[in-house]
Every structure is written in C-alpha cells, then in structure tokens.
C-alpha positions as CSV (number, residue, x, y, z in Angstrom):
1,X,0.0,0.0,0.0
2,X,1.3,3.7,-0.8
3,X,0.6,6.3,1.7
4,X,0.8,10.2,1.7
5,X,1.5,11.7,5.3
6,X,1.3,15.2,6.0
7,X,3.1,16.3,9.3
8,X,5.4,13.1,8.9
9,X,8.1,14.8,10.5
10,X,6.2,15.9,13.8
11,X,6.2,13.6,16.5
12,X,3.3,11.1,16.0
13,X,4.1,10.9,11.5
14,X,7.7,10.2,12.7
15,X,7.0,7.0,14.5
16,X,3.9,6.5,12.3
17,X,6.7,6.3,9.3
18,X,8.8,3.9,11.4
19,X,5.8,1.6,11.6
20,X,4.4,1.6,8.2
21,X,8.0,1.0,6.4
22,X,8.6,-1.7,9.0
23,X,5.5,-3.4,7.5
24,X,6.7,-2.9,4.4
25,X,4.4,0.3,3.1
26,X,5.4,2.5,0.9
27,X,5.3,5.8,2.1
28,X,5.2,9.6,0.3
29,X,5.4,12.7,2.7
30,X,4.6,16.4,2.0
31,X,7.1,19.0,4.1
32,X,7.2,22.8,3.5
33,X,11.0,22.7,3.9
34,X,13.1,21.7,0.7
35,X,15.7,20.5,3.7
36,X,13.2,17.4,5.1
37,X,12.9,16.4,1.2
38,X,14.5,13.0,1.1
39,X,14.4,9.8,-1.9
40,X,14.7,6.9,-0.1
41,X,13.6,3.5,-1.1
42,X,10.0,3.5,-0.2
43,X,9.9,6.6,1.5
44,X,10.0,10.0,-0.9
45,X,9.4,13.7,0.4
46,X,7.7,16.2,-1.6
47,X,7.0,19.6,-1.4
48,X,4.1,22.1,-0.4
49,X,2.8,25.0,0.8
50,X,-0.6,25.5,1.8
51,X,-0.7,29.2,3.0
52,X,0.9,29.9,-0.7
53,X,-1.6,27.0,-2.6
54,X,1.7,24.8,-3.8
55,X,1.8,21.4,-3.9
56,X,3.7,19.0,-6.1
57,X,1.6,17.0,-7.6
58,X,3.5,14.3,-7.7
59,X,2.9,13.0,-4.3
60,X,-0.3,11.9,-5.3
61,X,0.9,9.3,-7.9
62,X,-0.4,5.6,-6.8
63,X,-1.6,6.7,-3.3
64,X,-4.7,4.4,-1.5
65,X,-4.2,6.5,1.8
66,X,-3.6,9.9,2.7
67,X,-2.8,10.2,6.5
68,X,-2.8,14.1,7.3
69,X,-1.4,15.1,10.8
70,X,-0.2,18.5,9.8
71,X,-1.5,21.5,12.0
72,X,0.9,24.3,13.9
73,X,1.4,23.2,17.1
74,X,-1.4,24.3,20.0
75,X,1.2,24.1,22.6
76,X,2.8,27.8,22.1
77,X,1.2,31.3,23.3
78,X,-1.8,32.2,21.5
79,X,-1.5,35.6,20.0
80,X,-4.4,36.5,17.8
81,X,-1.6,35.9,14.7
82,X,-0.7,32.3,15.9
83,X,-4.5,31.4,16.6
84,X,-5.2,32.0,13.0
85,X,-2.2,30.3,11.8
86,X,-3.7,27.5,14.1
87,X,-7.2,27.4,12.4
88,X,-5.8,27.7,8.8
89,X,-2.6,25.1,9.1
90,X,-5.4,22.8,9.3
91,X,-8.1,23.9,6.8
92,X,-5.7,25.5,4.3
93,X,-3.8,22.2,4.1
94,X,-7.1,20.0,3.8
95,X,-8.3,22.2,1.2
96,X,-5.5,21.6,-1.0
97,X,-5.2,18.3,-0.6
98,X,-8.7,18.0,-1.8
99,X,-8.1,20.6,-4.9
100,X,-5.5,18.4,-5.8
101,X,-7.4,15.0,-5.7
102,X,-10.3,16.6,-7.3
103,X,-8.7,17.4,-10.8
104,X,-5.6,15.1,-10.7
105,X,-6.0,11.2,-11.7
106,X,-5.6,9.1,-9.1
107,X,-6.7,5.7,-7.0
108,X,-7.0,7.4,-3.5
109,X,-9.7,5.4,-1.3
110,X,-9.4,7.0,2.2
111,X,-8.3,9.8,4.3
112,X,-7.3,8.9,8.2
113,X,-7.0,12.9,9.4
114,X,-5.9,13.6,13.0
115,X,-8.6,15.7,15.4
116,X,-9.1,17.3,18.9
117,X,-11.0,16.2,21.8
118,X,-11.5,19.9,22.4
119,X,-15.0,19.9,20.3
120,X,-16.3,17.7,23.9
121,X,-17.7,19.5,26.4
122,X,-16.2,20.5,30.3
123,X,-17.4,17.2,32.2
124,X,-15.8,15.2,35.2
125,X,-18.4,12.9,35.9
126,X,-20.4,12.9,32.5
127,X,-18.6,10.5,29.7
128,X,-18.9,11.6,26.6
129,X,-18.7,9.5,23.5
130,X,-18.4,10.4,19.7
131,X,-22.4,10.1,19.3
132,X,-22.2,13.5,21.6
133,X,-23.9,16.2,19.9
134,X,-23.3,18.8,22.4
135,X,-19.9,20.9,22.2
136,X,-18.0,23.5,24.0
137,X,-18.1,26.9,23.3
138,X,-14.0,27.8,23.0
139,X,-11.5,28.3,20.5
140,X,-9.8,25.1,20.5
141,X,-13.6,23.5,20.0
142,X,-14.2,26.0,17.3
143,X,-10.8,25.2,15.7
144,X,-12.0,21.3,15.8
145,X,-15.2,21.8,14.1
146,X,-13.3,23.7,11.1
147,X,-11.1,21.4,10.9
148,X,-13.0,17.9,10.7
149,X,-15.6,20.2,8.0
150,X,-12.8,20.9,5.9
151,X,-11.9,16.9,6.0
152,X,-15.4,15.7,5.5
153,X,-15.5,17.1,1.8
154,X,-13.6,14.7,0.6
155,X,-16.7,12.7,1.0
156,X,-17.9,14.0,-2.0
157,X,-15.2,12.4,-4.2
158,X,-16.3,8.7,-2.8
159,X,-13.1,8.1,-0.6
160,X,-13.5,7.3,2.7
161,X,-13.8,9.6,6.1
162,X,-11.8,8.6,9.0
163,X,-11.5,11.3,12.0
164,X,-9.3,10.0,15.1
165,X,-10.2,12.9,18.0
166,X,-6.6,12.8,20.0
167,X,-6.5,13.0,23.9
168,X,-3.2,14.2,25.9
169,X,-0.7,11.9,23.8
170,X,2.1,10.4,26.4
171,X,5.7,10.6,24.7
172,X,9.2,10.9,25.9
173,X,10.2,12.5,22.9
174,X,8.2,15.8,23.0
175,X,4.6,17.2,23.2
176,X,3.2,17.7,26.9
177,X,4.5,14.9,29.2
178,X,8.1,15.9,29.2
179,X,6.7,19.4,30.3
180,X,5.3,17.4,33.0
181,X,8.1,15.8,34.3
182,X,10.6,18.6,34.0
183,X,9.2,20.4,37.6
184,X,8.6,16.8,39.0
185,X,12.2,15.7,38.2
186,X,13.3,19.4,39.8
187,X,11.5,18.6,43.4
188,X,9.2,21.4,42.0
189,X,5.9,19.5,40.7
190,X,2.3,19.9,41.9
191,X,-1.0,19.3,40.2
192,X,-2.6,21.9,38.5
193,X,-5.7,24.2,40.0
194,X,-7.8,21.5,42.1
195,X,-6.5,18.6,40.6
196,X,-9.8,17.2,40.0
197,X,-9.6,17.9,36.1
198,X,-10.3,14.2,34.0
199,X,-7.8,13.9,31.2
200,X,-7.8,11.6,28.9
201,X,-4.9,10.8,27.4
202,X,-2.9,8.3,24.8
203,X,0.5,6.1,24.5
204,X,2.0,7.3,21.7
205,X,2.8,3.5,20.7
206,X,-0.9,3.2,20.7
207,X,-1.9,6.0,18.6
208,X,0.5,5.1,16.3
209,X,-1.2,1.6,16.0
210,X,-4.6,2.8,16.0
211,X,-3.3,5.2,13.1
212,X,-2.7,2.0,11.4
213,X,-5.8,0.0,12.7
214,X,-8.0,2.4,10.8
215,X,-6.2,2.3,7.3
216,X,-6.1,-1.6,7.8
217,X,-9.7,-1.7,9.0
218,X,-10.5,0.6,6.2
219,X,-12.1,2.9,9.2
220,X,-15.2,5.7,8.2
221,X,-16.1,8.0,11.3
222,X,-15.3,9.5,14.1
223,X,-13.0,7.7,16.8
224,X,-12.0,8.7,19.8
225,X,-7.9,7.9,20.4
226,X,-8.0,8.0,24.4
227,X,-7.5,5.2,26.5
228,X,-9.8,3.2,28.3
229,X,-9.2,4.9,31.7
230,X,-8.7,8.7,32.1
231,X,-7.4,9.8,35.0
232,X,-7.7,13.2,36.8
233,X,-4.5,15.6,36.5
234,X,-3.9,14.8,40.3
235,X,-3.5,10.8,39.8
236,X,-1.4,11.7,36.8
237,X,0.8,13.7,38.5
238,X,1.7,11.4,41.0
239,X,2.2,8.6,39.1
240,X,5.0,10.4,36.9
241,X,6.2,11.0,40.4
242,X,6.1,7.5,41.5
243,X,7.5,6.2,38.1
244,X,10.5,8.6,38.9
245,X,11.0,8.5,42.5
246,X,10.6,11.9,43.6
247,X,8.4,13.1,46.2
248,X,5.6,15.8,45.4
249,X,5.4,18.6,48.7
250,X,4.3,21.6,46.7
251,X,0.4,22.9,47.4
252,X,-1.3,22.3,43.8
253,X,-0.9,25.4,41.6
254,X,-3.4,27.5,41.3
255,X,-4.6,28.6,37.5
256,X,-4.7,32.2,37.6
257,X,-0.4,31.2,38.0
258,X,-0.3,29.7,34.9
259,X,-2.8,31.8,33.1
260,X,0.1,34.5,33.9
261,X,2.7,32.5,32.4
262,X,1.0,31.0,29.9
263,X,-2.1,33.0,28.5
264,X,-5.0,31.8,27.3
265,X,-2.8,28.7,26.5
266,X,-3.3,27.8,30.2
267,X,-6.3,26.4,29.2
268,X,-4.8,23.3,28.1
269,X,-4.1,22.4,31.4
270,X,-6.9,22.7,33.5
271,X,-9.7,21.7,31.1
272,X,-11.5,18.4,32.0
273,X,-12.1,15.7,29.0
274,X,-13.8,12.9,30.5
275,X,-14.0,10.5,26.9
276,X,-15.1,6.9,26.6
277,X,-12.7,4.9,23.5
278,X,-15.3,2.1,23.6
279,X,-16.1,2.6,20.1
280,X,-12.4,2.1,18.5
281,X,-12.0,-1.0,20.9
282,X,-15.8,-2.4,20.0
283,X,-14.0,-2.3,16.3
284,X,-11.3,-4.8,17.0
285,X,-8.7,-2.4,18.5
286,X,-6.2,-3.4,21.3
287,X,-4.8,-1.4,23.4
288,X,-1.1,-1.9,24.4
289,X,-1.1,0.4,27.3
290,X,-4.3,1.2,28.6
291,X,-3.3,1.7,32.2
292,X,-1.7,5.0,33.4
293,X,0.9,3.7,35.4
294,X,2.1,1.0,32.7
295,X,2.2,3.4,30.0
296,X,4.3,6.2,32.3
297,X,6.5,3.3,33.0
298,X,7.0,2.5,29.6
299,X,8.2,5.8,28.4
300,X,10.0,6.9,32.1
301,X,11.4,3.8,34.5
C-alpha cells in the first residue's frame, strides 16, 4: 500500500513512518521545507505549501491512503496571529489536498485525518462518546469543528472519512508529558488548579497503532484515540512522580499562576475531558497500554 502523510516529520508521523515502512508500506510525505525532502527506497518527500496553494503534484501518484497530521502546534502562546495560523494550518492544508485529488487522476480510497478532543464538552463525571452532539463553546472547540468540516468534503469524491479525536498523547520524545516531568524531576511539581480535572490521554505506541488499525480496517467515522481509563491531573501527576521516585510537597498550583505564564494557553491544562474509547475498541482495536501507570512506565522507568 502507498501512503501520503502530511506532518510526517512531527512527532506522531515520525513513529507513524517507522511503523508503516517496517511493515513494508510505501510511504510519500509532504514537508514545506526543501531541507526534510528525502528519496529513499519506499519513503520520498515532496513539497508544499498551503498558505501559498503549492503542492507538487507528484505526491499523489499511486496513493490508497492519505494520513494528514499536519497543523501548527497548539502548545505555544496564543496571540491573535498564531490562533489563525492555528485554524488555517489545518483547513488551508485539507483544502489543498482535496483541490489536488479533485482534478488530478488518481486511486485514493481514504483519508485517516488527526482531530481534537476539544469539540467535547467540560465534564468530570459525564462521559462523553463520539455520538455526543453537544460541544463547548472555545476556540480550540471551534478550531476542531473547522477542521474535521474541511476533511469531510472529501466525502464528495467517494473516498473514505476517517477522523481520530486525540486526547493528551504520552511521549518521551516531545509534546506535553516531558513538560510534566521537568518540575517533577526538579523537586518542584504539583497538580494543576484543584487537581480534580479528567484527562484523557494516549500512549504514543498506541496511537500510532490505531493510526494503522483504521487504514487496515479501512475505518469511516469519528473515533475517539484515548484510553480506556482517564485519570484526573492529580493521579497523573503522582504517578509520573512515583515512576520517577521523587516526592511531590508543593500545594497544587493555582490557575490564575499559569494563566500568567501562559495565557490563554493555560487552558490546556486545566480543562476536564472525560471520553469513553469504547467505540475504536468495539472495532477490534487493542490497546497496548491502557493503564496510566504501565504506560508512564514504559516511556520513564
């Protein structure tokens, strides 16, 4: 099979590429620097720019799957510049990608596009499920519903719809739970506002797989990619603790702290996303690490 990744070089295409060239995939990437552009056998960089319109064309030849990841990173302050380069690294890039399909030959059957919990609403006790009609009324949710809108029009060309909604992925290589550790390593980590927040959250290892499940699967839909047990921000902060044997004596820290050093970015940390994944497991998938303190293990002991 030939897949096209967008955001291939960010941290969940990198070990998605690792997986599907290991299972012997061919895979064709699109990067908006000439530098990333490598020829290697079964794995070919092309160019693009979606805030400019350029793509080369190429990248479509003898594609089944596109896999598109790309969007600018939510973890960085959000100036009213960065928040639209936020909303349109998403769209912009989706857009093209369907321009392109449209009016070029070509044998493409599905798209598997990465997606935000943040369309859920606030809940700690309330689960909610990808049947949930309700949604929350914030810029992250509004940046979700863009988004997964400007994927679904490739309905209209017959291929395949596949949206994976991604909870707090666990990594040691980047995203937020190295931000995590770094106070708790330093003797200086607490839990964030009351603690009580429900986050739901993802081994990369498993995202990866379920990134793979759905192309195998030949998934349509929304999905959830959580794991079967959230935990609140409190438990998860003393496991990472535990995993790395230092104690936790600072009072929790209270949001109005972080809103200071963060902005409206702080957000990110104290919102509660209580999410059920029964639907992706009801479809075959396995989870490798659906515990908390196996999957912190994993990535820290």
């Amino acid at each position: 099979m030939k897949i096209l990744i967008t955001g291939a070089t960010g941290l969940i295409g990198s070990e998605l590429v690792k997986l599907l060239l290991s299972k012997n995939h061919s895979v064709h990437y699109l990067t908006t620097s000439n530098a990333k552009i490598k020829e290697e056998p079964n794995y070919k960089g092309f160019y693009w720019n979606p805030q400019e319109g350029k793509i080369d064309e190429r990248c479509i030849e003898g594609v089944d799957v596109i896999i598109h990841l790309a969007g600018a990173n939510i973890a960085q302050r959000w100036t009213n510049k960065y928040k639209q380069e936020i909303i349109e690294s998403r769209t912009l890039s989706s857009e093209l990608l369907f321009n392109l399909i449209k009016k070029s030959p070509n044998q493409v059957k599905q798209i598997v596009s990465a997606s935000g919990t943040a369309i859920y609403p606030e809940s700690i006790s309330q689960v909610y499920d990808e049947t949930t009609t309700e949604s929350e009324d914030s810029f992250l949710s509004n940046v979700v519903k863009k988004w997964e809108e400007s994927v679904d029009t490739f309905q209209v060309l017959g291929i395949k719809v596949c949206k994976l909604r991604t909870g707090i992925v666990l990594s040691n290589k980047g995203g937020a739970l190295p931000e995590m550790v770094k106070p708790i390593n330093l003797g200086f980590g607490g839990a964030m506002g009351t603690g009580k927040q429900i986050q739901s959250w993802i081994h990369i290892t498993d995202l990866v797989a379920m990134y793979y499940f759905a192309i195998e699967k030949q998934l349509e839909g929304i999905f959830n990619a959580v794991s079967p047990h959230p935990v609140s921000n409190q438990e998860l902060t003393k496991v990472i603790a535990k995993t790395l044997k230092k104690p936790l004596w600072l009072p929790n820290i209270p949001e109005f702290v972080m809103n200071l050093i963060l902005g409206e970015m702080s957000y990110l940390l104290f919102s509660s996303k209580n999410l059920s994944s029964i639907k992706i497991t009801n479809s075959g998938f396995q989870f490798q690490f659906p515990k908390i303190d196996k999957a912190i293990n994993d990535l820290y002991a």
